[in-house]
N, C-alpha and C positions, 0 to 999 in steps of 0.2 A: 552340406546341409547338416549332418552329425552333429559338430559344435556348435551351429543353433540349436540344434534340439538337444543338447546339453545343459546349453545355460538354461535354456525356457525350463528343464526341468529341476536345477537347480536353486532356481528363481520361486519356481512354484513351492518344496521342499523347502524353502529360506523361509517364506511367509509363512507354511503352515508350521514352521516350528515357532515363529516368534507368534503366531497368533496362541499356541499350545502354551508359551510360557508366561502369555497375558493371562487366558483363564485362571493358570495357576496360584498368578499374584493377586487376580480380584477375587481368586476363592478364600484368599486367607483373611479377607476384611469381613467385620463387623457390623457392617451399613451395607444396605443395598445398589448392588451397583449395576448398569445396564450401558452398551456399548453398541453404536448404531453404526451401520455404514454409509455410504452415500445414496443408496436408495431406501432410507431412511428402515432398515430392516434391522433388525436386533441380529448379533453376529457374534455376541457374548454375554453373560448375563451368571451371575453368582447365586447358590443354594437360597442365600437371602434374600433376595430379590425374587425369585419364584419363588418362597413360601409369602412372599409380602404382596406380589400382585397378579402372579396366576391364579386363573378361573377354572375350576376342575381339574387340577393338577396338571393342564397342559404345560408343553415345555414352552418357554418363550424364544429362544433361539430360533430364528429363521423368520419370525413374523415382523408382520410392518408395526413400528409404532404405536398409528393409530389405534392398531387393533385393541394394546394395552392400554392403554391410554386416550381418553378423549378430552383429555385438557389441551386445548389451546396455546396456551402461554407453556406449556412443557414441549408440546411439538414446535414449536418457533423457537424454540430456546437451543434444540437439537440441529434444527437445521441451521441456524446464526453460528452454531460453531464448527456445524460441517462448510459452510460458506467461507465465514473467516474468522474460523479458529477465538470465537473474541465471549469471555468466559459471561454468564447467567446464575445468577441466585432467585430462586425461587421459592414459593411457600404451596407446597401441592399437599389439596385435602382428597382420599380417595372415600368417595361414599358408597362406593360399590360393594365393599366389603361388609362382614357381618358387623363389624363395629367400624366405624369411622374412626378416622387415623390419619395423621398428620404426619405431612415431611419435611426438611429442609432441603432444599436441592438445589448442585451447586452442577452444571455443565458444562461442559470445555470440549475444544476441537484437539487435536493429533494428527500426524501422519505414521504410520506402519505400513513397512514394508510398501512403500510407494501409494500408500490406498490414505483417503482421508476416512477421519474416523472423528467419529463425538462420543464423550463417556459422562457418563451421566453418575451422581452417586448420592443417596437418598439416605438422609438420616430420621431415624422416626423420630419424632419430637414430640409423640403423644401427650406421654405421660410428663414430660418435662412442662408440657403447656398446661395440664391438668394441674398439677402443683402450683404453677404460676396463677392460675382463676383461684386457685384456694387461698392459696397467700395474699392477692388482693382483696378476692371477699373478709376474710377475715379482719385484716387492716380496715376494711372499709367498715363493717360491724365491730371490731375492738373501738373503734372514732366514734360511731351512734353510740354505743352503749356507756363509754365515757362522756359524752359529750353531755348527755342528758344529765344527769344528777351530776357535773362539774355544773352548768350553768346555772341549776338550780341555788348550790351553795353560791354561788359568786353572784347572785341575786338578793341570797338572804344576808351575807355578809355586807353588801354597795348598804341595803335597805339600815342593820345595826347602826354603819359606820355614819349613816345620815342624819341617827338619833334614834334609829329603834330601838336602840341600847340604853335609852333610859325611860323606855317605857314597860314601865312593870307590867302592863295585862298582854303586852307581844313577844317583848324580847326571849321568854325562857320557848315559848313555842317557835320561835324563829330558829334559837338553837338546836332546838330537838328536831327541827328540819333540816335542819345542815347537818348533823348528828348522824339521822336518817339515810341522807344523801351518801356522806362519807364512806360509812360501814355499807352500802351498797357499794360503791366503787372500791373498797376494801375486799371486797366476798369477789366480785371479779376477777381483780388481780389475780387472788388467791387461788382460785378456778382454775385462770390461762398458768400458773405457775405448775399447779398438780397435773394441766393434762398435760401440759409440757411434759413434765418428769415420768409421765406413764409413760407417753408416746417414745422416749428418749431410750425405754426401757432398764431406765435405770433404776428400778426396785422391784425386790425379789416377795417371790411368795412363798410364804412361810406356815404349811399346815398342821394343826393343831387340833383337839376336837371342841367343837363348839356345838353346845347345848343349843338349836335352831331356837325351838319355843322363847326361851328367856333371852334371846341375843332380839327376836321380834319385839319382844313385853320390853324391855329396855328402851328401845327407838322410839317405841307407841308410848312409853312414858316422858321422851324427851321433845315427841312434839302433839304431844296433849292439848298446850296450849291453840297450836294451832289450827288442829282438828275441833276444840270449843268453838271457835271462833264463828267455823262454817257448822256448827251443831251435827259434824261429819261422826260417826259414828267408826271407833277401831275395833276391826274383829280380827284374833290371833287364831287362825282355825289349824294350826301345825300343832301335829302329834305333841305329846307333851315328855317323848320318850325319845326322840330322835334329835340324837348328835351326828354329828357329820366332823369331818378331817376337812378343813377348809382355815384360809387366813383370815383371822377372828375380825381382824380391823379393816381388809379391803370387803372381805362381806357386808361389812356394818355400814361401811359406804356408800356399796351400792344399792342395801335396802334402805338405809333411810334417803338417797337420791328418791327413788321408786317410789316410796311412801310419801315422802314429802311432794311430789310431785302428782303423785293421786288425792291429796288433801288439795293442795291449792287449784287444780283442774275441775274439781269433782263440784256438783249442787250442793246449795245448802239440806242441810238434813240426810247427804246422803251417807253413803259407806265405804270402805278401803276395807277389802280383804286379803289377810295373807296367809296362804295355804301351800305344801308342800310335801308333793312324793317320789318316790325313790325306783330306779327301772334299771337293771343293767349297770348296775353301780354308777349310774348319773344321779345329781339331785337338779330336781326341776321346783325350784321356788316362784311360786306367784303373788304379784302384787296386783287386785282387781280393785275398778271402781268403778262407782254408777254416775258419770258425768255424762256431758255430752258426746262422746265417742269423737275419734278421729276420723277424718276424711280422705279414703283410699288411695287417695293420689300422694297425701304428704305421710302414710304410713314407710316407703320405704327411705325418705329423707332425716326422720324425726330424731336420729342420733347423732347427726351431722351439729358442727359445734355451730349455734347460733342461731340455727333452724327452727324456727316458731311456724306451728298450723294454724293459730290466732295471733298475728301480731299483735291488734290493738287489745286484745285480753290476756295476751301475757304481760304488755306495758302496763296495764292495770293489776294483775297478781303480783309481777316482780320474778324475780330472779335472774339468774348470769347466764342462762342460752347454753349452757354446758354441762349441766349436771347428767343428760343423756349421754352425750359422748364421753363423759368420765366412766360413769358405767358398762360402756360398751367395750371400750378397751382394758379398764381390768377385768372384765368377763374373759376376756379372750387371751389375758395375761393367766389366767387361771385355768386354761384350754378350754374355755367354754363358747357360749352366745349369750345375749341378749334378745330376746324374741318379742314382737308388739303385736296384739292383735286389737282388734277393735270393730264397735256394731252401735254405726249412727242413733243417738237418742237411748243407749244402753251402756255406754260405760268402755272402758280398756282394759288389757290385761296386758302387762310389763314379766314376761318368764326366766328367769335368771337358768339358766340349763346347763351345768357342765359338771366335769368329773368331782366325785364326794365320795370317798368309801364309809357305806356308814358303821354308826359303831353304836348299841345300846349300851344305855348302865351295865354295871354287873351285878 
């Protein structure tokens, strides 16, 4: 009886070392991995995989499956390759968690040490899917927004080529509509090309000190025109003393984005206020106006490139759907934020917030 109960514990001592050298190899992976045995019980499982699907820190080692899991199509997928070994890809969404989160997941069977086994190994694809919805919306909004002022000229160009080209009281106004058109889809481009090259990080900020009040008066004098237009009313209400250390040309940026955007939003008759002061060696620059406010649900969307709270009255003011997200990233290229706030039937405020050492005249 001795050399049976030799081998038996040899035997026993064999597996638990080759089970000990398994832990050790799926501890070194990067993806979530989980390993079931034939009564379908977790019997290994990596650091990753418990911070990704345990519930109150429990351990998952020793539990059934189901327990982690109430997907379906993942328990049949464990069991098809504890049966026969014959490999499953899968796409597991877990909602249970504070954020929902995406997996790729790919199953297979094994034998160790005489025992069948399935391992299961779980790659998060969140954020890779999140990119992918951005990359198509985008595509799908770069196609509308080209699409509309391309159709346009290639309407008023068919109408010249058919003779409106020699009708003096249309032809110069047909031009100046395609004209029109153009330099919209010129301003675009131009857009996706700058936020490109912010997001790309590839331009530096360069601080210098800049006189606020006249770097405002400048902008208000460069869209004058537009503010007549809407009889909007520009008030400079920044100290007439405060320079700040800041990059003269990304500032100018992003307040005339802010301003220009407070003009073409705001009521007829109304006002664009730009006011700013200084805490802790931050500068908090505000650009207010008296329009009709935003709508709390699309406040925290409204820097997102293409993002309109009024579509059909931004297609009627104009503009590239980008001038917020330009903003918002070289705020944050600058170490700052961009802040939005807003009060139904009273208007917005756009806070430009980040580090400014300031500096008076001398």
């Amino acid at each position: 009886m001795r050399p049976i109960d030799s081998g038996l514990q040899f035997k026993h001592t064999h597996s638990n070392d080759l089970f000990t050298v398994l832990e050790k190899i799926i501890a070194t992976s990067n993806q979530a991995i989980i390993v079931v045995d034939e009564m379908m019980r977790i019997c290994a499982a990596n650091a990753v995989a418990a911070e990704a699907f345990s519930k109150n820190s429990l351990p998952l080692k020793n539990r059934r499956l189901t327990e982690v899991f109430r997907d379906l199509y993942l328990n049949d997928a464990f069991r098809l390759a504890l049966s026969e070994k014959k490999r499953t890809n899968l796409r597991l969404e877990i909602n249970s968690l504070a954020v929902s989160r995406l997996f790729d997941v790919s199953v297979n069977g094994f034998d160790l040490a005489g025992q069948k086994l399935a391992i299961g190994y779980f790659q998060d694809v969140t954020e890779i899917e999140r990119l992918e919805k951005a990359r198509r919306e985008f595509l799908s909004n770069i196609s509308h927004e080209l699409r509309t002022p391309l159709t346009s000229i290639m309407a008023f160009v068919e109408t010249l080529e058919a003779g409106a080209i020699d009708d003096p009281e249309n032809n110069k106004r047909f031009i100046s509509v395609i004209r029109r058109n153009a330099e919209r889809m010129n301003a675009l481009l131009s857009d996706i090309l700058e936020l490109s090259y912010i997001e790309s990080g590839n331009i530096s900020i360069n601080k210098v000190s800049v006189h606020l009040s006249r770097l405002v008066a400048e902008i208000f004098d460069n869209l004058s025109s537009k503010a007549e237009t809407k009889q909007v009313t520009l008030l400079n209400e920044v100290d007439s003393e405060y320079r700040i250390l800041a990059d003269p040309g990304r500032l100018e940026q992003m307040l005339t984005n802010l301003i220009d955007n407070a003009i073409k939003f705001n009521r007829d008759g109304g006002k664009v206020t730009v006011s700013a002061f200084f805490e802790n060696r931050r500068a908090k620059v505000s650009v207010t106006d008296t329009g009709d406010g935003i709508l709390p649900e699309h406040l925290p969307r409204i820097f997102e490139r293409f993002y309109r709270a009024d579509r059909s009255r931004s297609a009627e003011i104009g503009g590239t759907g980008l001038g917020l997200a330009i903003v918002k990233h070289l705020a944050k290229l600058s170490g700052g934020e961009v802040i939005a706030t807003s009060e139904l039937g009273r208007g917005s405020t756009f806070t430009l917030d980040f580090p400014a050492d300031i500096k008076y005249p001398d």
